[in-house]
DRENTORKOL-3810 file (N, C-alpha, C; in nm, 4 decimals):
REM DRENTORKOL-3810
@n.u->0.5867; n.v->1.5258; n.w->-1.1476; ca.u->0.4779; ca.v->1.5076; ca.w->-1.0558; c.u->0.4893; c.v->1.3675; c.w->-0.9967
@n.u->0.4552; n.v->1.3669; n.w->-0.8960; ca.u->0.5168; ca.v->1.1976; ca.w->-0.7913; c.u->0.3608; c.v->1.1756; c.w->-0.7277
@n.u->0.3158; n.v->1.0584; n.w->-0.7609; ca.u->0.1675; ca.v->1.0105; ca.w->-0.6904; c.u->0.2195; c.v->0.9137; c.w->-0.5859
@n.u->0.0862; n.v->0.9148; n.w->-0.4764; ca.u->0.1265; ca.v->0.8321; ca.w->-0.3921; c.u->0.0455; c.v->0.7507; c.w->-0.3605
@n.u->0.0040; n.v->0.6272; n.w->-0.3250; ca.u->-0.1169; ca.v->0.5309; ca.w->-0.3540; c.u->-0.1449; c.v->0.4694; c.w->-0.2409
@n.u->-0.2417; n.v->0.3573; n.w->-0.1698; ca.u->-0.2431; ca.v->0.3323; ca.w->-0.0603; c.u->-0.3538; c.v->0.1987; c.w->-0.0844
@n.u->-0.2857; n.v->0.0631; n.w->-0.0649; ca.u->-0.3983; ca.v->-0.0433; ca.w->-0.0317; c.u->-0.4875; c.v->-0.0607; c.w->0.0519
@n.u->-0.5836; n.v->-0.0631; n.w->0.0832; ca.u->-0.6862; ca.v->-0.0623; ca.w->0.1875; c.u->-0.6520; c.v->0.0423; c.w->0.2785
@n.u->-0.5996; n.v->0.1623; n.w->0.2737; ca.u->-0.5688; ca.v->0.2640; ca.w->0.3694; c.u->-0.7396; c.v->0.2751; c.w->0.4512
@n.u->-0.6598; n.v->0.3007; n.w->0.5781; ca.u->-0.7516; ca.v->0.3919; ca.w->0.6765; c.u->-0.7815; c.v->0.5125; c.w->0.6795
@n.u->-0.8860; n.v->0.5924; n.w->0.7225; ca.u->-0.8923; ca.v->0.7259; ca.w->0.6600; c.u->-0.8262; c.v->0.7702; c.w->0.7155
@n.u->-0.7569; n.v->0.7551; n.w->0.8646; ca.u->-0.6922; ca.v->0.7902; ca.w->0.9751; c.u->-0.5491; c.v->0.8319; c.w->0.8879
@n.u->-0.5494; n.v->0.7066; n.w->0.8773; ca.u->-0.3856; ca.v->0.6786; ca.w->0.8507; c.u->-0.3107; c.v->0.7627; c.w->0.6994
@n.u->-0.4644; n.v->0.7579; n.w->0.6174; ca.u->-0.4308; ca.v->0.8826; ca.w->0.4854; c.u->-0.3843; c.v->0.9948; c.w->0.5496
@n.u->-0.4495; n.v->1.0419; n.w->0.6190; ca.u->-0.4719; ca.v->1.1761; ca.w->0.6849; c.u->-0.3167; c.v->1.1752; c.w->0.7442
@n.u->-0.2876; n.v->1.1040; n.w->0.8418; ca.u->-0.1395; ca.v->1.1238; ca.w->0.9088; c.u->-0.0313; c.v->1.1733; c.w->0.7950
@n.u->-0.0119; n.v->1.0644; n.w->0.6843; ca.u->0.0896; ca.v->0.9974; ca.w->0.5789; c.u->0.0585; c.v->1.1697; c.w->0.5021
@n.u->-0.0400; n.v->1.2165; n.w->0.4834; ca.u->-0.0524; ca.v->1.3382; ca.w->0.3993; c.u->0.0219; c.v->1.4852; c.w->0.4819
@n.u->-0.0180; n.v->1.4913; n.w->0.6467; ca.u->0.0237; ca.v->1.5890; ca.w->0.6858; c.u->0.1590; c.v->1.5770; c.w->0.6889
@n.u->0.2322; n.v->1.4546; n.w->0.7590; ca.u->0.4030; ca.v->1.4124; ca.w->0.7330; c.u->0.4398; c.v->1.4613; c.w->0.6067
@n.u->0.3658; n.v->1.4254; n.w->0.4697; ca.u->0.4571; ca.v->1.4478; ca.w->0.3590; c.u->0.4164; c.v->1.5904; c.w->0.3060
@n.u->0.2898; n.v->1.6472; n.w->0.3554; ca.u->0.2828; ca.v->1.8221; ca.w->0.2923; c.u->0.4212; c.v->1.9233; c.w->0.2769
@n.u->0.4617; n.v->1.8857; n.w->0.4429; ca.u->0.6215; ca.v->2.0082; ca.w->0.4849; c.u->0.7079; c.v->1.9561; c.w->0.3096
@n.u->0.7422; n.v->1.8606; n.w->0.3039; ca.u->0.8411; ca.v->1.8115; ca.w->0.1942; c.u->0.7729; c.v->1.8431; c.w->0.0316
@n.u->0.6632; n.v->1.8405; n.w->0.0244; ca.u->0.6133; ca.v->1.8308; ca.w->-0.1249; c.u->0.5483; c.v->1.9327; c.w->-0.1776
@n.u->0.4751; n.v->2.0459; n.w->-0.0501; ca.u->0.4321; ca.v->2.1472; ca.w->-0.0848; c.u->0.2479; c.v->2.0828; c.w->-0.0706
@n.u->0.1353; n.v->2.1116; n.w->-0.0763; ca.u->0.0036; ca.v->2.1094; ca.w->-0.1160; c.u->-0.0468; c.v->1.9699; c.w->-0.1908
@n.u->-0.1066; n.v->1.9199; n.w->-0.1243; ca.u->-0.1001; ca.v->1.7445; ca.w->-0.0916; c.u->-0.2480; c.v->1.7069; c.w->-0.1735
@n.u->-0.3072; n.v->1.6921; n.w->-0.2648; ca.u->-0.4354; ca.v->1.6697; ca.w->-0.3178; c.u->-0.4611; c.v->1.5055; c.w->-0.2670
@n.u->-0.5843; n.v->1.4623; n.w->-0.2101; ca.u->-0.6396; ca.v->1.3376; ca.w->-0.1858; c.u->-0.7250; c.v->1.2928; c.w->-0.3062
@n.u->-0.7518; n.v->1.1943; n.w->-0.3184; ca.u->-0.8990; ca.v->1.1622; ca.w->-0.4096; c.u->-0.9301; c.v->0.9854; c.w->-0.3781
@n.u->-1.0270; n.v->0.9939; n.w->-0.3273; ca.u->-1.1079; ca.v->0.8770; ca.w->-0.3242; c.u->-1.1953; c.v->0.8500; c.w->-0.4556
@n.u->-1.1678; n.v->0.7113; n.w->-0.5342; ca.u->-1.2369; ca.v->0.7057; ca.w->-0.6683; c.u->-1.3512; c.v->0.6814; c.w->-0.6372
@n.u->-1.3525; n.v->0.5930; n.w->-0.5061; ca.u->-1.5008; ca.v->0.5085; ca.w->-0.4860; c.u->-1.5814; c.v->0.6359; c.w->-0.4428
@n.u->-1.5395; n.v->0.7426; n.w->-0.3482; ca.u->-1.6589; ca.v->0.8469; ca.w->-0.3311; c.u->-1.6494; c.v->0.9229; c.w->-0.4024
@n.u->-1.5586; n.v->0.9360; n.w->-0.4969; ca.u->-1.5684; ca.v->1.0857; ca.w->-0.5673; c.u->-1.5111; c.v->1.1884; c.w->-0.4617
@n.u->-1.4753; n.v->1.1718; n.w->-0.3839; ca.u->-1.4665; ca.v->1.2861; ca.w->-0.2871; c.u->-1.2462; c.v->1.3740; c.w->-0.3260
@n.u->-1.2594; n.v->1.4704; n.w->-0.2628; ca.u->-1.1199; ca.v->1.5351; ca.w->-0.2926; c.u->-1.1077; c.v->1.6180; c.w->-0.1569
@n.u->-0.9518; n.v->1.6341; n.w->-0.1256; ca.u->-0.9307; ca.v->1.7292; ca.w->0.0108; c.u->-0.8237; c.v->1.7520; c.w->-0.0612
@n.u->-0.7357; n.v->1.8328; n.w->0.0279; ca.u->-0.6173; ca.v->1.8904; ca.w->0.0213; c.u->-0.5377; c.v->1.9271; c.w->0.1540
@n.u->-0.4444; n.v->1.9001; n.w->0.1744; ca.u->-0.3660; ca.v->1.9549; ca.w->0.2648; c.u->-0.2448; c.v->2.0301; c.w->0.2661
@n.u->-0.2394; n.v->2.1339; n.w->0.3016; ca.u->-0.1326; ca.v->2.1837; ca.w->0.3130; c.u->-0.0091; c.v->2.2000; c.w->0.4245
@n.u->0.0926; n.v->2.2347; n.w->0.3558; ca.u->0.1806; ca.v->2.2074; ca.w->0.4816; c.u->0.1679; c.v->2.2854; c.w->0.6228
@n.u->0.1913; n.v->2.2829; n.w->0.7136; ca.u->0.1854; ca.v->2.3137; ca.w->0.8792; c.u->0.0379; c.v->2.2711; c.w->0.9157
@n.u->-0.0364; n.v->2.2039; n.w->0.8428; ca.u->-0.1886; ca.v->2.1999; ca.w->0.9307; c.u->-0.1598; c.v->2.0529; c.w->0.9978
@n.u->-0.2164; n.v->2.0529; n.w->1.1130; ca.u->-0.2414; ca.v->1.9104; ca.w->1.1914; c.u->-0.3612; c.v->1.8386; c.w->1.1640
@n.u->-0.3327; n.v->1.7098; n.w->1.2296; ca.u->-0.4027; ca.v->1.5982; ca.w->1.1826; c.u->-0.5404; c.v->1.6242; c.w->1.2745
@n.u->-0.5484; n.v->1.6688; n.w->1.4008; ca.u->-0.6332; ca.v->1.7024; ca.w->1.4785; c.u->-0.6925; c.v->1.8425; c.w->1.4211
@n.u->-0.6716; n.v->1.9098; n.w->1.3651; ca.u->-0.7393; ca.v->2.0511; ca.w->1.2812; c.u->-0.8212; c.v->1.9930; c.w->1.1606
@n.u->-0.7683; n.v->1.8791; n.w->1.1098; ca.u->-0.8072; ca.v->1.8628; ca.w->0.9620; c.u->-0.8979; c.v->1.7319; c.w->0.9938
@n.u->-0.9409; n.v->1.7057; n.w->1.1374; ca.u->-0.9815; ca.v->1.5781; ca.w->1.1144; c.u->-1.1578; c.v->1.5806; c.w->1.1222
@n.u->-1.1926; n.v->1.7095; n.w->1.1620; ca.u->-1.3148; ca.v->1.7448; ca.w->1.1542; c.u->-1.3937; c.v->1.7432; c.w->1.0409
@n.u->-1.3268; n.v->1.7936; n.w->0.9045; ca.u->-1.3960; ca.v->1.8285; ca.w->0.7884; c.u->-1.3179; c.v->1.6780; c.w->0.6715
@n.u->-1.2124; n.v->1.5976; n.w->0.7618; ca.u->-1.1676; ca.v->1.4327; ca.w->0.6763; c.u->-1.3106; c.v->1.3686; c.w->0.6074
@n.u->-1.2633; n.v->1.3717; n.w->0.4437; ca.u->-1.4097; ca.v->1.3054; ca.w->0.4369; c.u->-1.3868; c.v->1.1543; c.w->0.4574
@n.u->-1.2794; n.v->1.0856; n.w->0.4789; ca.u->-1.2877; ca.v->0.9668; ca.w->0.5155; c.u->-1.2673; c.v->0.9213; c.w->0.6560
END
């Protein structure tokens, strides 16, 4: 299992870095500690489809 981490990320910029790496890794889990919050992405969805329901 391979984690991937992010210093002061933008929610924007999570969102991009997740749809790029879904095609390669398969089903992409997010987690924000500070909100508690979780998404997922899977591979072929766009950043403009997924940016409606982004909880960041």
């Amino acid at each position: 299992m391979a984690s991937m981490s992010f210093r002061k990320p933008s929610g924007a910029g999570v969102l991009l870095a997740l749809c790029a790496a879904a095609p390669h890794t398969g089903p992409v889990v997010a987690y924000c500690p500070e909100t508690e919050s979780v998404a997922v992405v899977h591979p072929g969805r766009q950043p403009a489809e997924l940016r409606r329901r982004w909880p960041w």
